[in-house]
N, C-alpha and C positions, 0 to 999 in steps of 0.2 A: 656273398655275404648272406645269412641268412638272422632271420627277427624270430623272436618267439611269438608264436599265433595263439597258443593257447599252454598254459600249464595248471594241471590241476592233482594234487597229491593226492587224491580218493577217488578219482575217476572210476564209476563202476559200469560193466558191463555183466547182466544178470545178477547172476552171486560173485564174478570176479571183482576182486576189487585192486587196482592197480596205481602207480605214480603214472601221469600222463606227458608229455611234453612233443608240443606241436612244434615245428621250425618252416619257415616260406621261404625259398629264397627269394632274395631282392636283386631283381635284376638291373647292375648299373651301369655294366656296359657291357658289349656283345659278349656272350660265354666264348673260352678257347677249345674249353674242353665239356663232352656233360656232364649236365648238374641236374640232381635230382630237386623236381619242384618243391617237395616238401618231405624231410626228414620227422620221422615218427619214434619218438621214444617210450616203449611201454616197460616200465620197470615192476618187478616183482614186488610186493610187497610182504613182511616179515607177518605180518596178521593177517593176512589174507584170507577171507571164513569161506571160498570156493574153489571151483577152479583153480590152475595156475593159467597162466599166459599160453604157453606154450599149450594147453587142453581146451582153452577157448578161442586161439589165435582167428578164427575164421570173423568172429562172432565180434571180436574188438575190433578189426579191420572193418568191416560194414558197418558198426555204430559210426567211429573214426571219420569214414567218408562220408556217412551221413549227415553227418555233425560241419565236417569243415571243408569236405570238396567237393561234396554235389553241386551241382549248378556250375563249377566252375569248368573252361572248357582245356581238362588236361587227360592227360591217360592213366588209367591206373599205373602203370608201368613205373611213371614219373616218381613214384613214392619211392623213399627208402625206408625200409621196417627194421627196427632196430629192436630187440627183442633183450633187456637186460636184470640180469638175478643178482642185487647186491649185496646182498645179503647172506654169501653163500663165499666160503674161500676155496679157491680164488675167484674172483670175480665174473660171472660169464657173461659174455657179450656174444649174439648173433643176430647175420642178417637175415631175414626173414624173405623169401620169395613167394608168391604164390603162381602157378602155371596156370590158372585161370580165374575167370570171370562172368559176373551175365548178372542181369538184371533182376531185381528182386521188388519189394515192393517197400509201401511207404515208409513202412518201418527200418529196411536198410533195403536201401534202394541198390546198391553195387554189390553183389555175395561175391565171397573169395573165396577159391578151392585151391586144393591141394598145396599146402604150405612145402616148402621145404627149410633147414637152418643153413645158415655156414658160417663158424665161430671166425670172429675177428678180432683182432687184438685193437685198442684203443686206449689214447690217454686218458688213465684212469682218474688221474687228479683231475681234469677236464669232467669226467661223466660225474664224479662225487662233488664237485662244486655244480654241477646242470640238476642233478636227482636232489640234492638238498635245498633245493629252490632261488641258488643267490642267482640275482641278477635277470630275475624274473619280474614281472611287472606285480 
């Protein structure tokens, strides 16, 4: 089961400016299978006066962890990055990886390097009721 941690539709990083939505899972009884600690949804936005996502991806992942996982004791690994364009037909969805990591400083303490994609298919009535904020706090 996973809770919303944080959603905020203007979320900026630099001049990106994106939809944001954090998810934690909640763990309620032993996992069977793994489960990434927390899903990361960064959506496109249709105004967006920078960057896109995908040209800043390094740069929102280190605010991201700066903001909601530092201090906590997980791996980067444990994220899923979900990288999505709604605004675009047909809808794109990818998962985002990055093959590394290292230590940065106060202002994003965790840098991410070398992004890679890989398009996934998902419920899309699922991600358009998550992007348009129901059921958010």
């Amino acid at each position: 089961m996973f809770n919303i941690t944080y959603s905020n539709p203007f979320y900026q990083v630099d001049q990106t400016v994106l939809k944001l939505i954090v998810l934690r899972h909640q763990h309620l009884e032993p996992d069977t299978e793994p489960t990434p600690e927390f899903i990361v949804f960064m959506a496109e936005r249709g105004d967006n006066p920078g960057k896109s996502i995908t040209n800043n991806i390094e740069r929102i992942a280190g605010k991201v962890w700066g903001e909601f996982m530092a201090g906590l004791e997980i791996s980067p690994k444990s994220i899923c990055w979900v990288e999505v364009y709604p605004e675009v037909e047909p809808i794109t969805v990818g998962l985002v990886y990055f093959k590394g990591f290292y230590e940065g400083g106060s202002e994003e303490p965790l840098i991410f390097t070398s992004p890679t994609w890989e398009p996934i298919k998902m419920n899309l009535e699922f991600l358009k009721y998550s992007l348009e904020g129901r059921g958010s706090e």
